[in-house]
N, C-alpha and C positions, 0 to 999 in steps of 0.2 A: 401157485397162488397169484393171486392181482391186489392192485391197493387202489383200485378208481373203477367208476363206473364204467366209462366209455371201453376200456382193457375186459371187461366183463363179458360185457354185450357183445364186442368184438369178438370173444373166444366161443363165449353162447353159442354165433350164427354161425363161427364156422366148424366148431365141433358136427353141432346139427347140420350143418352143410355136407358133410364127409358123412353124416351119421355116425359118429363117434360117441359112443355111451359115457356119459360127465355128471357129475354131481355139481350141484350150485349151492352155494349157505350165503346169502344178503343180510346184513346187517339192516336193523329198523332204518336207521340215519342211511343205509347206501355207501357207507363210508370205507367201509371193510370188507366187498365181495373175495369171496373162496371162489374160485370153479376151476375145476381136478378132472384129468381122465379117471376114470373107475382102475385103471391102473396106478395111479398114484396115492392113494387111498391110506393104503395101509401105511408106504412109508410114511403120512404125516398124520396118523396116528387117528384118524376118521374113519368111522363105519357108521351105515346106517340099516334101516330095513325098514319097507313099506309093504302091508296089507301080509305081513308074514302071520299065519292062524295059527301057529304053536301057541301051547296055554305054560310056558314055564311055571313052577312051583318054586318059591322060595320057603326052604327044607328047616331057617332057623328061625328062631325070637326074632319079630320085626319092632326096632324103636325106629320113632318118628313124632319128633314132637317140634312146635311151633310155635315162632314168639312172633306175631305179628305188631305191626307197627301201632304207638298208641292211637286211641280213635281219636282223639283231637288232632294228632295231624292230620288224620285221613280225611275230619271234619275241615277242617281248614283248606284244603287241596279243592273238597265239594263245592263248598260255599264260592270257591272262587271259579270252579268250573260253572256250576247252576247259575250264577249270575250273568257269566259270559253267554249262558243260554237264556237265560231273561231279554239279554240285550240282543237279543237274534245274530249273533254271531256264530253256533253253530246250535245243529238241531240233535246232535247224537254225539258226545264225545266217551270215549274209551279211558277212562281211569287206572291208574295200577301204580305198585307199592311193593315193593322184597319183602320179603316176611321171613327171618335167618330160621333154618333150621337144625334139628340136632337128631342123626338118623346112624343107626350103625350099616347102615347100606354105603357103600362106594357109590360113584357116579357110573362103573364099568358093570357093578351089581345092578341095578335100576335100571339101565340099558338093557343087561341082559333079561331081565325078570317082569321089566313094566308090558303088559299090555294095551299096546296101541297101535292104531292103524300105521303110524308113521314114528320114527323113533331115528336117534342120531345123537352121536357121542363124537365131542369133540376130543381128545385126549383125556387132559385131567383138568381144563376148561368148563364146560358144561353138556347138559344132557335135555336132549327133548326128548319127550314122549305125547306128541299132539294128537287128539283126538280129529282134527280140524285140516281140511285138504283146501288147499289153496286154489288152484286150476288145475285139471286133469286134460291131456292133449291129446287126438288120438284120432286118426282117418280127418283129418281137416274138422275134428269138432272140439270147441273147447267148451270144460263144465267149468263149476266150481260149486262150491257146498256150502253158504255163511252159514256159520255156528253162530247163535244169538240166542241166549235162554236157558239158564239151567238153575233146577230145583231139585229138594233131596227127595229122593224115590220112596223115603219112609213113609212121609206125608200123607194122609190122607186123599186117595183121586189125585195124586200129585200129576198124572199125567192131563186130566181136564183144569186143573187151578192155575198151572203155567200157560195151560193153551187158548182160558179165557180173562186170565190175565190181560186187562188194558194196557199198562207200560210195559208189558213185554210185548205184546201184540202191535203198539206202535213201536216199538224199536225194532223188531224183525223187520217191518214194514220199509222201516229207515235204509236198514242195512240193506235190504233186497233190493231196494230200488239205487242204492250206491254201488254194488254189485253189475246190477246191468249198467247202469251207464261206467261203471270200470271195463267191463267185455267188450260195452259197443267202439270205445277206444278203437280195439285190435279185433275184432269180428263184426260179421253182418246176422241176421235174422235171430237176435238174439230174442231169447224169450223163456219164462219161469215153467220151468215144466213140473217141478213139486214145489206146494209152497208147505211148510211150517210141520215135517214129520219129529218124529220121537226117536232117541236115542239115548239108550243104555248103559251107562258108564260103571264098574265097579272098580271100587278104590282101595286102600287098606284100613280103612275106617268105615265106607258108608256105600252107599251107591245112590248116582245122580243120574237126572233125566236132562237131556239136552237136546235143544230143539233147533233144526238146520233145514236148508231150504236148496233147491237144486235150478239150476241157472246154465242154459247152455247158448252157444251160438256158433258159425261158422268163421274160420281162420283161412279154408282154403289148403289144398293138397303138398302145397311147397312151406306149409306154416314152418316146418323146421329151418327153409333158412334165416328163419330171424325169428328164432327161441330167445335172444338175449331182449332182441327190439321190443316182444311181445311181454315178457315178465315185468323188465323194469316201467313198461307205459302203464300198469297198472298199479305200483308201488308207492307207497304203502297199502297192504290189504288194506281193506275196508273198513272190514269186520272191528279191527284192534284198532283204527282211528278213528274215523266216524266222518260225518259230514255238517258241513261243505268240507271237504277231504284238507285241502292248504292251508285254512283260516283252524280247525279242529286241531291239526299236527301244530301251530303255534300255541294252540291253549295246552296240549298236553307237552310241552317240552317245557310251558312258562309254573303248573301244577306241580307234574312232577319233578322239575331242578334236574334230574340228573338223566344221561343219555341212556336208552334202552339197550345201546347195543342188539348181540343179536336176540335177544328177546324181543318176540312177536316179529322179528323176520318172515322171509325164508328162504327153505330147503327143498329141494326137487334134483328129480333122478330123468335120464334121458336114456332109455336104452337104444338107441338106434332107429326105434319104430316110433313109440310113444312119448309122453313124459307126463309126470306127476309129481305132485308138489304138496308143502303142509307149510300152515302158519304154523310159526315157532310157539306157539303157547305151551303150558303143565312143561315149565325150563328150570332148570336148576343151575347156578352158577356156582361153580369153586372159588372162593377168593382169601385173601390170607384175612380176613374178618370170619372167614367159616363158609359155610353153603346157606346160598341163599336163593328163594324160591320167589318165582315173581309172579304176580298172578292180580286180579284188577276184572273190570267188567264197563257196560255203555251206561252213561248217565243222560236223562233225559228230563225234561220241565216237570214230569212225574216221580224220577227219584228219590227216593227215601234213602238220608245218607248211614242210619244203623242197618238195613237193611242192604245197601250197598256194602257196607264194610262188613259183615256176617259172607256175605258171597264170597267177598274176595278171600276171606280166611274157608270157607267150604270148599273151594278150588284150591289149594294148598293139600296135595296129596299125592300118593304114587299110588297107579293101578296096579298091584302087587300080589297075586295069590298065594298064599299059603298052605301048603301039602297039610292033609289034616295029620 
């Protein structure tokens, strides 16, 4: 393990240099990098698994219930972001709030039982299960996916409401365009190659449609020796900050008070050849107050703050199937 950036990046490039298969976990703040050989994994008690298609069954009664935070704090947190976007000091900022829950699932059940592309279990710390890829690396081309938009699949035409959605349709807009100028950082001929498709989420309570956008560019054939150079110049995602990226991260550490750790991080896998990555979001943290789930969404000059705060408790969930 490392406790600083610069030790990070250092092990990053030269992992990748050797082609050495490593795991990386970033903390939001940067303050806490992990990066492990895939050897060392298990002793310190980390496993993860990316694009694994098993459908696990969970065989017993699922409880899952959730006290999210009152809406006048959440009011109060808005009114202070929304203003700071009044005042053109940012155009997209990323909101979020724990919301403690009370689940008879472990953190190592969830792990194993959530369905998600990308999934990672700290010990008895916490558990990701993100829908949401970060950068994908691969023959000198780097992707990435922003997640920006989701609504309940109940809905009626819920797939055309979100997609002619005005404040959703500018805040995708926001993010995609924060996106490529994050790539063009560390790559050349960057450009949108899908904008604004559908995606399918089910949960233990509902299913959500989420809307993501596909962004690629060039790194170049030796991009591995500076895998650590390449992740941290784009840090923090995008997507879970907003923009202008510097001036947006001061309004969300001064809203929400307390540090994100590694929520909305991330996590990425190197095997030698490739690598792939996922923002930390759908995070569950163990703490001696109980488990607590964190989860939030982008506010814009369009924002509706009960409709914001409804989101963020809709995202408060485990993809969990139940064996009939």
């Amino acid at each position: 393990m490392v406790n600083n950036t610069d030790r990070a990046i250092e092990l990053m490039n030269e992992y990748g240099r050797i082609k050495k298969p490593f795991l990386f976990i970033i903390d939001f703040e940067k303050l806490k990098p992990i990066v492990l050989p895939v050897s060392q994994l298990k002793e310190n008690d980390i496993f993860f698994s990316i694009n694994d298609n098993t459908d696990p069954k969970f065989q017993y009664e699922l409880i899952f219930k959730k006290y999210p935070i009152d809406y006048d704090v959440y009011k109060n947190a808005f009114e202070y972001v929304s203003n700071q976007i009044a005042n053109g000091y940012s155009y997209l900022t990323n909101l979020t709030f724990p919301t403690r829950i009370d689940t008879n699932l472990t953190l190592q059940q969830i792990f194993k039982y959530s369905n998600a592309k990308y999934k990672l279990l700290v010990g008895d710390k916490f558990v990701v299960f993100s829908p949401e890829c970060f950068v994908k690396i691969a023959g000198g081309i780097i992707s990435s996916y922003p997640m920006k938009g989701t609504i309940d699949a109940s809905i009626p035409n819920a797939e055309q409401v979100i997609l002619n959605d005005e404040k959703e349709l500018a805040e995708h807009y926001t993010i995609v365009d924060l996106i490529r100028n994050d790539l063009s950082i560390v790559a050349s001929d960057v450009s949108v190659e899908k904008f604004r498709y559908i995606e399918k989420i089910t949960t233990n309570d509902k299913s959500l449609l989420q809307v993501s956008s596909k962004i690629t560019g060039r790194v170049g054939e030796n991009f591995n020796e500076h895998l650590g150079d390449i992740i941290f110049a784009m840090l923090p995602a995008g997507s879970i900050s907003g923009a202008p990226k510097k001036k947006t991260v001061e309004i969300i550490k001064e809203a929400e008070k307390n540090k994100r750790g590694y929520y909305t991080g991330v996590f990425g896998y190197y095997d030698g050849e490739m690598l792939d990555s996922a923002v930390m979001i759908r995070f569950i943290e163990n703490t001696s107050d109980g488990m607590f789930y964190r989860s939030g969404g982008g506010i814009t000059f369009m924002s509706n703050s009960e409709i914001e705060y409804n989101e963020l408790i809709d995202k408060v969930y485990v993809p969990v199937n139940r064996s009939n």
